[in-house]
N, C-alpha and C positions, 0 to 999 in steps of 0.2 A: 739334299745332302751336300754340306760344302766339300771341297777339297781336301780338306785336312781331313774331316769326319769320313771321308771314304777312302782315303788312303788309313787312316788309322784302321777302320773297319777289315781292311784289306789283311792286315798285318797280322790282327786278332783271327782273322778267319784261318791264316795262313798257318799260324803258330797251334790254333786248338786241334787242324786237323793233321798235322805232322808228329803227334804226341805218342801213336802206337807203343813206341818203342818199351817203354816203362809200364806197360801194362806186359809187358813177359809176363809175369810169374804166373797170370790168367789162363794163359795157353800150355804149359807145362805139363798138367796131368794129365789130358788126351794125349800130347804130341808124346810122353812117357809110354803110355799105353800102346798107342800106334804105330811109334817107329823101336821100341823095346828097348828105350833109350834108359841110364840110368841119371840120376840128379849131377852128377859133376858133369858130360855130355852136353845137357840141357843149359848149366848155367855156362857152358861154355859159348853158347849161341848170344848169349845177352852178353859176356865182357868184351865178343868178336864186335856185339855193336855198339857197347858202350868209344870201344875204340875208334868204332867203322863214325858214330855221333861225334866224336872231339875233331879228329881227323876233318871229317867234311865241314864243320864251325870254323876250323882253321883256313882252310881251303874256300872254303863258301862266303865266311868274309873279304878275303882276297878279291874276290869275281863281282861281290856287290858294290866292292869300288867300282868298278869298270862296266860292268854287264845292268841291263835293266833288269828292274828288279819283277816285273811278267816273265821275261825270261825264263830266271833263276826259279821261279813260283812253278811255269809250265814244268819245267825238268823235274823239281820236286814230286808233283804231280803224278808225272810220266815213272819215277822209282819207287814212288809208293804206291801205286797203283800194281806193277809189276812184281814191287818185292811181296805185298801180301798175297796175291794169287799164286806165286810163284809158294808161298809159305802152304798154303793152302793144298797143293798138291806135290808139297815133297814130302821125298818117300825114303828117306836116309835123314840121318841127324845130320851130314857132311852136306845138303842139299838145302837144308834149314839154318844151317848156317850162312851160307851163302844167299838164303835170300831174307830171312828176317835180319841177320844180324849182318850183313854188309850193306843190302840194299836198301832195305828199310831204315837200318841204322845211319847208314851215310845220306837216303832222303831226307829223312827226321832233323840231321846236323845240317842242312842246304835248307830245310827251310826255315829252320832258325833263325841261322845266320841273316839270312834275307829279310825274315820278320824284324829282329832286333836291330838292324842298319836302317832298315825304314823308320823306326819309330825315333831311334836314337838320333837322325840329323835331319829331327823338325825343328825348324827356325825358332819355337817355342814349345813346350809344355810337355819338353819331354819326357821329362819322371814319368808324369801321368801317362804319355803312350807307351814308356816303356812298361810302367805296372799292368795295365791293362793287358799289353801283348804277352809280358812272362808269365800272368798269371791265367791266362789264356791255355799255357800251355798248359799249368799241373792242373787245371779243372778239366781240359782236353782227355786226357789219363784217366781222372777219378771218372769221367762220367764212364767211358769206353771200357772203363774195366770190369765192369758190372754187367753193360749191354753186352760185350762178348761170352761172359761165363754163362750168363740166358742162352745165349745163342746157340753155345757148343751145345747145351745140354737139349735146346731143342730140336737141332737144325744140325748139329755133326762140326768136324773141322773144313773141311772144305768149301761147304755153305756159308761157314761163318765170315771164311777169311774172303769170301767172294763179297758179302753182303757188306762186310766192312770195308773192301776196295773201292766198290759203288758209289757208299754212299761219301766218304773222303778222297773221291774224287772231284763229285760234285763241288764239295766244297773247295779243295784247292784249285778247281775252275773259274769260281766267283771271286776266290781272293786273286787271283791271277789280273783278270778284270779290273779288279779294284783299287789295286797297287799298279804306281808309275809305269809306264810302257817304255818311258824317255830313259837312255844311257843316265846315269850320275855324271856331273858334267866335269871334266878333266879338273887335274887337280893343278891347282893355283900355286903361283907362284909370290905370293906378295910377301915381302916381311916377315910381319905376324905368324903367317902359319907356316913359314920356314923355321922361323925360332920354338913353334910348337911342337912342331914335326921331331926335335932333335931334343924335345925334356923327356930323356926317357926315364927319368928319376922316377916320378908321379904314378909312370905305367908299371915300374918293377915294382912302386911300393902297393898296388893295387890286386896286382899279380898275385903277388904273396898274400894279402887282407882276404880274397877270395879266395884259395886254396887253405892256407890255415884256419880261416872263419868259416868254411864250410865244412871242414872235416868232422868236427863233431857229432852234427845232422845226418851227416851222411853212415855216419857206423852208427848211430840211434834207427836207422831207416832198416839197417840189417839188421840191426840187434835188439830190437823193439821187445819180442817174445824174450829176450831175457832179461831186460830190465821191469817188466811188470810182474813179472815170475806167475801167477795165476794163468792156466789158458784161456778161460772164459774172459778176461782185460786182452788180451793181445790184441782180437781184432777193434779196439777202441782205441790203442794204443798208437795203431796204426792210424786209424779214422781222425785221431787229434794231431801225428803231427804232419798229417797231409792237409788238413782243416787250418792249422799254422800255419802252413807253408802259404797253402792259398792267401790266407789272411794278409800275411807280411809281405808276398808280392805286391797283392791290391792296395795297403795301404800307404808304404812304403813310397813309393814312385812318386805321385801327386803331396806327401808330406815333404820330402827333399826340394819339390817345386818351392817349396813355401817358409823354409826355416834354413833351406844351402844343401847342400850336398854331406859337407864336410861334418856339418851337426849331426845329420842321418846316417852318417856312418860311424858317429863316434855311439851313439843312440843304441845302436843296432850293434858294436864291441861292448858294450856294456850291459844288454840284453844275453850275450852269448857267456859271457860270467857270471850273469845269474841264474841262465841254465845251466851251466855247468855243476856250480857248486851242490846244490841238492845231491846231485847224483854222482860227487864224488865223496860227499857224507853220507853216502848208502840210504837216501831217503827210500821209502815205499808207499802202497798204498796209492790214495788219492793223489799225493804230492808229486809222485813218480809219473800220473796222467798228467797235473796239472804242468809240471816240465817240462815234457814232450810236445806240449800245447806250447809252450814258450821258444823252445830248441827249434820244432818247425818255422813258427811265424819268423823266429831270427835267419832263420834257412832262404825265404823267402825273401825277406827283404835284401836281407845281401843280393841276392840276385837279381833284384830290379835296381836296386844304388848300384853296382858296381857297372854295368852298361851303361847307364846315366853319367856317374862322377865320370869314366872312360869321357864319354862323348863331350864332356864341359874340357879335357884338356887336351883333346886330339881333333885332329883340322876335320871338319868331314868329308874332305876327301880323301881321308886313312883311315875313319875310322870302322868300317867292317874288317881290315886288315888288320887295326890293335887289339879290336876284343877280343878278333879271332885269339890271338896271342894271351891274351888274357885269360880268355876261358880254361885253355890248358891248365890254370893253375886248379881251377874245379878238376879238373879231369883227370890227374895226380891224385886228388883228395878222392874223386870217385874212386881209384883203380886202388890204393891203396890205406886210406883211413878202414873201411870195413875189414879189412884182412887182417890190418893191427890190431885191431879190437879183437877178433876172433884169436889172433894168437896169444893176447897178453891174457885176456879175461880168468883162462884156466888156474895162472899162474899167482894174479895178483885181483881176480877178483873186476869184477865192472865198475866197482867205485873207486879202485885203483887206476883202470883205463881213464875213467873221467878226470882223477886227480891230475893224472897227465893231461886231460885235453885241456882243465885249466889252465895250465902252462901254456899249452900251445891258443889257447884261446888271448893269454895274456900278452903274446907274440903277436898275435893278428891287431891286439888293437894297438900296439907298438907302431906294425904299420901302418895304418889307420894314422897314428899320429904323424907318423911320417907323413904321408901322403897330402895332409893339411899342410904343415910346414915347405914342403916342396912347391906345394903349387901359388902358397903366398909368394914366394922366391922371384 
């Protein structure tokens, strides 16, 4: 195994077993049962760690400048190991919050970060490790979501959350391992990446392409069951644009190696307005799955380009620092795109929500153009 091949390895290991987070809703109906919790309670433990996840990416980039990246892997480690046992034998929703959704949540955000800084300032082919490593993460989720729901059902909650500590243990030990031991090495002072250091043009228009491009995907992800309207399609609905998403991570990363960055993003704005439109012309049926299949994969891909395009215009020795920043703009569209959508839908309908994300989709690839334009500059 070369170098490169085990430190990528590392990153990928590092990223599928820090994924818990997003398989919530799996856990829900026992921990409902058990602790006498109702659904607003419950989904309150996921937005403490959707917060406790941006929060530590922001933080957690910070520290992967400076800190080795075994390190940052171990402590990972060390809070998801803790927060799920910790999930596992509490006995209040106030208890489960603090450990799935702070701890878990702020692991899951530290080993991201850590995963996506490594892969993002390799001397070469980086799309490729970043696709592989983001996409690491939502197959990380899709598979663990399944293996848990077996689990509860054969083995209870507390077995479950032990057996899932265990064994994503193990594995953030080997990616620990596998990933650099050696600090990132202080950051330079030369010219070039003084003058880079200080384009912050590129990174706000990035910022924004990220949070407005993903906003759509992200209220499709909550609002799935009302856009297929049938119940018997929901869970397929589901299945396609998590199947997207994977897709568009994988493919994404190693296609920007090969045609630029800035192509792939324009690619990938012009994908997100042709999900869009179906479904602010009130499509249905097959057309409405075949969408959601498109709206994901464009979900994904953004997320493996925007780490990438980041890392082509920030020095790396900033750059776990700028994505961290960048991320937020997801983390906005997480916190809020779903909640819009649930408040307008009543009023105007979902193919009205959509009509508006057109727009806002028309915006993201505005900056998208920006972000081209800036960085020829």
């Amino acid at each position: 195994m070369t170098g490169t091949t085990r430190v990528i390895t590392g990153a990928v290991l590092l990223d599928l077993a820090v994924s818990p987070l997003f398989a919530w809703d799996v856990f829900t109906g026992v921990l409902g049962r058990e602790l006498g919790a109702g659904g607003t309670a419950l989904a309150a433990v996921f937005s403490v760690g959707l917060v406790a996840f941006m929060a530590a990416v922001v933080v957690g980039g910070r520290l992967a400048d400076r800190v080795a990246p075994r390190r940052l892997a171990a402590a990972a480690a060390v809070g998801m190991v803790a927060g799920l046992l910790g999930s596992g034998a509490a006995s209040s929703v106030a208890a489960t919050v603090l450990a799935f959704g702070v701890v878990v949540g702020a692991s899951s955000g530290l080993g991201y970060a850590t995963a996506v800084r490594v892969a993002g300032t390799l001397a070469s082919g980086r799309g490729l490790a970043l696709g592989l490593v983001v996409s690491a993460y939502a197959i990380g989720t899709a598979v663990l979501a399944p293996v848990a729901a077996a689990l509860l059902t054969a083995v209870g909650r507390g077995t479950t959350f032990a057996v899932l500590a265990g064994a994503l243990g193990v594995l953030l030990v080997v990616a620990a391992v596998l990933v650099p031991g050696g600090a990132p090495p202080g950051r330079t002072t030369t010219a070039p990446s003084d003058r880079a250091a200080r384009r912050r043009g590129p990174v706000v228009a990035l910022w924004l392409a990220f949070g407005l491009g993903s906003a759509p995907a992200l209220a499709a992800f909550a609002r799935a069951g009302s856009l297929v309207g049938p119940t018997a399609a929901v869970a397929l609905a589901v299945a396609l644009l998590n199947l997207g998403n994977f897709a568009g991570r994988l493919v994404a990363g190693p296609l920007s190696d090969r045609i630029g960055r800035r192509a792939a993003l324009h690619g990938d704005a012009a994908l997100l307005v042709a999900a869009c439109l179906p479904l602010a012309l009130g499509a249905s049926g097959p057309l409405v799955l075949a969408t959601l299949f498109v709206l994901g994969a464009q979900y994904g891909a953004l997320s493996a380009l925007t780490p990438a395009a980041t890392s082509d215009v920030t020095p790396p020795e900033r750059f776990g620092a700028t994505f961290g920043l960048v991320f937020t703009g997801w983390g906005l569209a997480g916190l809020f795109a779903p909640v819009a959508a649930a408040s307008l839908a009543p009023g105007i309908g979902d193919d009205g929500v959509y009509l508006l994300f057109l727009g806002v989709a028309a915006v993201a690839w505005a900056c998208v153009a920006a972000f081209g334009a800036l960085v020829r500059t």
